[in-house]
C-alpha positions as CSV (number, residue, x, y, z in Angstrom):
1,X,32.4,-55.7,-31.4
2,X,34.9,-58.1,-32.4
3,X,33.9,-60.8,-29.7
4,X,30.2,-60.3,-31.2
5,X,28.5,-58.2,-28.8
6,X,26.4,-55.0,-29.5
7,X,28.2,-52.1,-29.1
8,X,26.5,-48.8,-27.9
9,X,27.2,-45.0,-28.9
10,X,25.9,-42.2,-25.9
11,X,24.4,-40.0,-28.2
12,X,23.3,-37.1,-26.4
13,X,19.0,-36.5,-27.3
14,X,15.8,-36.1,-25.8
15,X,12.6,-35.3,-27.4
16,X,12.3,-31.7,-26.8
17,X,15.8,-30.5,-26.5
18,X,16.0,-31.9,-30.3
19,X,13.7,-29.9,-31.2
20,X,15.7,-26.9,-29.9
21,X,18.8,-27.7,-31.3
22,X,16.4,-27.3,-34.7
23,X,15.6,-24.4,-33.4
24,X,19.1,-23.0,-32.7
25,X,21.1,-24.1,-36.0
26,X,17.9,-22.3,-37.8
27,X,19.2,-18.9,-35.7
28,X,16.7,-18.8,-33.0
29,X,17.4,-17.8,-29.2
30,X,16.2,-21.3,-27.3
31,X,16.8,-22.3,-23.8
32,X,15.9,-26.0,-22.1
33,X,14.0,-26.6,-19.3
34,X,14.5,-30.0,-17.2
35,X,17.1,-32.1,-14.7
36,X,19.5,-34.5,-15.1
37,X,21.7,-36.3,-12.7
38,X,25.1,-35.0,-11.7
39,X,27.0,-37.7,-13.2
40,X,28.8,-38.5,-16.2
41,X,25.9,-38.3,-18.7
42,X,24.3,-35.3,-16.8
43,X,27.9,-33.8,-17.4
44,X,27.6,-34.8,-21.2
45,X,24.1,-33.3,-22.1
46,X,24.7,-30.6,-20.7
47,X,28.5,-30.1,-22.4
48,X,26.2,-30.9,-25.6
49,X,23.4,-28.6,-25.6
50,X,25.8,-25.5,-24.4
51,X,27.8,-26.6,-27.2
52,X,25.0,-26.3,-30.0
53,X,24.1,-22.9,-28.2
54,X,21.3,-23.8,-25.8
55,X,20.1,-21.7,-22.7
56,X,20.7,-23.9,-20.0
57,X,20.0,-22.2,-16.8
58,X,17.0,-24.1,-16.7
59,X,19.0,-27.3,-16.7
60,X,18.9,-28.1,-12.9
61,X,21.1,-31.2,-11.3
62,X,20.3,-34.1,-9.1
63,X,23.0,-35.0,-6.7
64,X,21.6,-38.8,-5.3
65,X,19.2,-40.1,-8.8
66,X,21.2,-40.7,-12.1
67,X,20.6,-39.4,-15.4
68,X,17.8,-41.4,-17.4
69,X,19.0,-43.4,-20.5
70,X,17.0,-44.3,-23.6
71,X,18.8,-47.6,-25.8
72,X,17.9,-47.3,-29.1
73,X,18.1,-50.8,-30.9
74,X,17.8,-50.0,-34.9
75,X,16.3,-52.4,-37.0
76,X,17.6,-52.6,-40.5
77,X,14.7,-51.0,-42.4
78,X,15.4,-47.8,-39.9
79,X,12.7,-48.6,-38.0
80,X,13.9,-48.7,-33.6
81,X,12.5,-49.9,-30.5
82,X,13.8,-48.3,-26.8
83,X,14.8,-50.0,-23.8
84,X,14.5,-47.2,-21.0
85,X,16.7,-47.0,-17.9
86,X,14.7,-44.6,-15.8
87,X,12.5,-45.5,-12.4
88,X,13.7,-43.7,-10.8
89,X,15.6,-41.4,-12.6
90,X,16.6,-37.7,-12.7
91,X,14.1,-36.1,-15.1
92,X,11.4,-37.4,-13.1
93,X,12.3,-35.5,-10.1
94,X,11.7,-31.9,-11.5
95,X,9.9,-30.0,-8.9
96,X,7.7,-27.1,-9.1
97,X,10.1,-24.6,-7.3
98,X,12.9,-25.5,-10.1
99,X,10.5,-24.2,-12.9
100,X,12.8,-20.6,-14.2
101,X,9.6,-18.0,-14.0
102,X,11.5,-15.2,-15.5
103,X,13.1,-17.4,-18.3
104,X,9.4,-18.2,-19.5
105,X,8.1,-15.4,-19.3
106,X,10.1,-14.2,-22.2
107,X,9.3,-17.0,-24.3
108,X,7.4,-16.4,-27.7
109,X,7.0,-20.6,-28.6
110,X,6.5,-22.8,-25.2
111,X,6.9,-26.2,-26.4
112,X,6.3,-29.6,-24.4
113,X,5.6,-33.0,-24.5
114,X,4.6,-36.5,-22.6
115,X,7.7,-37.8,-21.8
116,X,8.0,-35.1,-18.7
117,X,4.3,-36.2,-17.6
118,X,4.5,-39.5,-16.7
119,X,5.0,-39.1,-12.8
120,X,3.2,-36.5,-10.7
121,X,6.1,-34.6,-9.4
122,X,7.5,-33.2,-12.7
123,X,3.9,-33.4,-14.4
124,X,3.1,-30.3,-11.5
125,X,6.6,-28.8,-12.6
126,X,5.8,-29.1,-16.2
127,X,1.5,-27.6,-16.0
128,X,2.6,-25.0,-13.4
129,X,5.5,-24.2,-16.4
130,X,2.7,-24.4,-19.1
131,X,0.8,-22.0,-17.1
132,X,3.2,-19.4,-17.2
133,X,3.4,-19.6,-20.4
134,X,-0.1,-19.1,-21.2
135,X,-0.2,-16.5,-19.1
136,X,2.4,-14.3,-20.9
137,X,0.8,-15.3,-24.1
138,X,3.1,-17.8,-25.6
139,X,2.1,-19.8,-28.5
140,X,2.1,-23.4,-27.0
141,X,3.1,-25.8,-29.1
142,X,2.8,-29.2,-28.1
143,X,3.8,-33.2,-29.1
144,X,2.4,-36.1,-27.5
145,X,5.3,-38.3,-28.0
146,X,4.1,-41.1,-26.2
147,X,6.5,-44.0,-25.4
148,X,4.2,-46.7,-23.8
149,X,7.1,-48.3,-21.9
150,X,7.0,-45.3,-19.5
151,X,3.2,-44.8,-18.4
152,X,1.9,-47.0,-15.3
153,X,-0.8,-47.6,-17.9
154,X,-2.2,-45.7,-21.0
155,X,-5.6,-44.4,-19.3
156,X,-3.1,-42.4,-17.9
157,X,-0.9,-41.0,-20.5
158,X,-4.2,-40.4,-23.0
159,X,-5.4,-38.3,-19.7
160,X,-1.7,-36.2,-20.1
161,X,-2.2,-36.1,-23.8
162,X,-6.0,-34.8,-23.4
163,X,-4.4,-31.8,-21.3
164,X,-1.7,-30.9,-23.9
165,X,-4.3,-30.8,-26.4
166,X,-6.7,-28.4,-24.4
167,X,-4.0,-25.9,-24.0
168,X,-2.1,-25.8,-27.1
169,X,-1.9,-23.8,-30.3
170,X,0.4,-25.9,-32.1
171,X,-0.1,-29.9,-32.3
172,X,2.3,-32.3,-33.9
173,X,1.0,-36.0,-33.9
174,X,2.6,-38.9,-35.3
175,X,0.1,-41.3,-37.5
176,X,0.2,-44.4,-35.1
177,X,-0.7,-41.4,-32.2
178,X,-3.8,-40.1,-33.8
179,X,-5.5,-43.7,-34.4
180,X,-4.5,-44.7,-30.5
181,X,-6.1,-41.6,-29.6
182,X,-9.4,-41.2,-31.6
183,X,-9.7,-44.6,-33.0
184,X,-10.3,-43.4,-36.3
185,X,-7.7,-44.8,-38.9
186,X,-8.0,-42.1,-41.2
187,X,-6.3,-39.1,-40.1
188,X,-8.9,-36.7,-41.2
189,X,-11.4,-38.6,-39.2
190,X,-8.7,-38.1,-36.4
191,X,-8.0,-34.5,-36.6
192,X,-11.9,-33.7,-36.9
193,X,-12.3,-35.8,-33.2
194,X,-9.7,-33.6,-32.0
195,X,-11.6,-30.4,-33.3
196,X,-14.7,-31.1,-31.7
197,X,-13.5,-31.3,-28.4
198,X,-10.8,-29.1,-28.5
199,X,-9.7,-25.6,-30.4
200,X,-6.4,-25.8,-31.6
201,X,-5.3,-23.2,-34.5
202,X,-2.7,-26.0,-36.5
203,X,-2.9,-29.9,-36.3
204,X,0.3,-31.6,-38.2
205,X,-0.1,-35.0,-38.5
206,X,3.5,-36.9,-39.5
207,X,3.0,-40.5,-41.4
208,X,6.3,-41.6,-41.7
209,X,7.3,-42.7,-45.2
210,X,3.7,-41.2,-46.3
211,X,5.0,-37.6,-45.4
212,X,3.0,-34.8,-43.6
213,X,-0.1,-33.1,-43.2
214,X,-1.1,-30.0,-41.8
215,X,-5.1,-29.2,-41.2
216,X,-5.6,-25.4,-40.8
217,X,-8.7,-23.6,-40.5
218,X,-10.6,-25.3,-43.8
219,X,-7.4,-26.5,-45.5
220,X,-5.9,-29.8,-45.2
221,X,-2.4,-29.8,-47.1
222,X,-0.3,-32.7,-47.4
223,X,2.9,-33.1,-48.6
224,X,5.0,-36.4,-49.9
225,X,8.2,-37.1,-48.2
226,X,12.0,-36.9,-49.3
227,X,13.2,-40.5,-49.2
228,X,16.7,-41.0,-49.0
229,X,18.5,-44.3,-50.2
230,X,21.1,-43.9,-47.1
231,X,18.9,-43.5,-44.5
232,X,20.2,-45.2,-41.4
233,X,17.8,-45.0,-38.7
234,X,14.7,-42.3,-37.8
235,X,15.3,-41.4,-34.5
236,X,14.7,-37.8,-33.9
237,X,13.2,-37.2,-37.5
238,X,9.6,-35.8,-35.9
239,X,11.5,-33.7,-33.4
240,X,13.5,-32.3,-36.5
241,X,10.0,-31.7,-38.5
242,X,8.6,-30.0,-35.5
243,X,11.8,-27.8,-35.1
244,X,11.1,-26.9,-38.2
245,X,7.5,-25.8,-38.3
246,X,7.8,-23.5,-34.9
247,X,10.8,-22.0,-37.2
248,X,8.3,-21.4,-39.9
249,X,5.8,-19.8,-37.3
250,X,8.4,-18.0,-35.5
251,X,8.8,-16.5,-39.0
252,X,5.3,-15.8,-40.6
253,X,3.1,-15.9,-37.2
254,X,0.7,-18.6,-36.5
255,X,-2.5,-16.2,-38.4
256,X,-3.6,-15.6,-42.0
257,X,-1.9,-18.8,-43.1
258,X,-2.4,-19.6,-46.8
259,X,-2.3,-22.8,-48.3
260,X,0.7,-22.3,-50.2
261,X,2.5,-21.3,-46.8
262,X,1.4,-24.5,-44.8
263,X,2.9,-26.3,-48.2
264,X,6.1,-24.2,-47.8
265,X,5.8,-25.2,-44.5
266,X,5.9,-29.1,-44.2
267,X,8.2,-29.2,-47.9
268,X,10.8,-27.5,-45.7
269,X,10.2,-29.7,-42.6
270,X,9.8,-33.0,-44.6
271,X,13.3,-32.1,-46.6
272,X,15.0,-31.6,-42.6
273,X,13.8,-34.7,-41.1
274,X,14.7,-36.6,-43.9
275,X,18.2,-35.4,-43.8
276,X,18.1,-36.6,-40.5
277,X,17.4,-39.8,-40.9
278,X,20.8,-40.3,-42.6
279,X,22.7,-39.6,-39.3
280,X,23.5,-41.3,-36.5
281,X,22.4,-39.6,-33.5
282,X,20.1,-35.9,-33.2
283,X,21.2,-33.4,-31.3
284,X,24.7,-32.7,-32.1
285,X,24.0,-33.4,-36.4
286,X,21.1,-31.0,-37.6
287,X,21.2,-30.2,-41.0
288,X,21.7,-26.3,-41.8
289,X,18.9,-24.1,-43.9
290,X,21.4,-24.3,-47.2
291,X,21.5,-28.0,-46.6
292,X,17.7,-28.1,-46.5
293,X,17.1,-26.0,-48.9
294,X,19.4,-28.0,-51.5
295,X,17.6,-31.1,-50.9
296,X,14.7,-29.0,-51.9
């Protein structure tokens, strides 16, 4: 500001609901699932994601606990760090009864992450959700997205991600995830711990300014990034990635993938995210398939 002090912009975002909004500017039917408090920013998210074309009778509101807040501080390469505002807050108070049956049970892509597993309440709202999805034979896709300022410690949320991973079809880890995970620095070390515990039909593994890889059956494709000269921060760019690559399955299926698809794949998804990048904010600024494809 003028008097020096750091000014802050509510951008309306969250993890999964970003990925949604991929979803929906790509054409596909999506609807939210989670709480927020019934205040002013409650009142904004949920002005936001009925704007962008969201489902949200699945958005339920707390009357007594506020909405949680993530601060984003950028740092000039792009790079951020968050500041939470959240114990107790209203995503954390998600109960089991609030979970939409009927809305799930017509979902072809189920999609989740860690951030809604970090207290015991809404982690029983979110596996008794998961479970209704498997049961109607969703795909599951699922992104760890761990944020360590949230867990009590991280025993805990590698316990959460361990669940994720038995259930899913569909994993999107971030580089720095894999290595906490495994301890293997090299990602193919990584993914191959992951397979011998667990059977999951597509690993992606995002690096960052190193691109993308996806490990499929035998195949392990990887893809080089689209830098852009005016990117401004990367919030949200893995969220716009994984958007992406549910579009490309909602699409071709998740079987008989070829090489050359999985490289279709993560070009398309790389070329989004990087778009992203060049925005301030998520939820309310994802790029459109011509813009995509132009980059391309």
């Amino acid at each position: 500001s003028s008097q020096g002090n750091p000014l802050f912009e509510a951008n309306p975002g969250g993890a999964p609901c970003n990925v949604l909004a991929m979803l929906t500017k790509l054409g596909h039917k999506t609807a939210f699932i989670g709480k927020v408090g019934n205040d002013f920013f409650g009142k904004q998210l949920e002005d936001a994601i009925k704007e962008i074309g969201i489902n949200v009778t699945g958005l339920r509101k707390d009357d007594k606990v506020h909405t949680t807040l993530a601060l984003v501080h950028t740092y000039p390469d792009g790079d951020r760090d968050f500041s939470f505002y959240r114990d107790p807050r209203a995503d954390m108070m998600l109960t089991e009864e609030e979970i939409p049956e009927e809305l799930i049970l017509e979902t072809r892509i189920f999609h989740f992450g860690t951030l809604s597993m970090t207290h015991e309440k809404v982690r029983r709202a979110i596996k008794k959700a998961v479970a209704i999805a498997k049961q109607a034979g969703a795909i599951i896709s699922f992104d760890p997205n761990i944020r360590e300022p949230l867990w009590n410690s991280m025993d805990e949320a590698r316990e959460q991600v361990l669940y994720g991973l038995g259930l899913c079809h569909i994993l999107k880890i971030s580089d720095n995830e894999i290595q906490w995970l495994t301890g293997e620095e090299d990602y193919s070390d990584g993914v191959n711990w992951i397979r011998e515990r667990y059977q999951i039909p597509l690993i992606l593994v995002s690096m960052g300014r190193e691109g993308s890889r996806a490990y499929y059956n035998e195949m392990m494709v990887e893809v080089k990034p689209f830098l852009q000269d005016n990117t401004i921060e990367t919030t949200g760019a893995g969220d716009t990635f994984c958007g992406c690559v549910l579009h490309y399955v909602c699409e071709h299926g998740i079987n008989g993938l070829k090489e050359e698809n999985l490289a279709e794949m993560l070009t398309f998804a790389n070329a989004a995210a990087s778009i992203i990048t060049t925005r301030k904010g998520v939820l309310r600024v994802m790029p459109e398939e011509k813009e995509i494809k132009l980059l391309i």
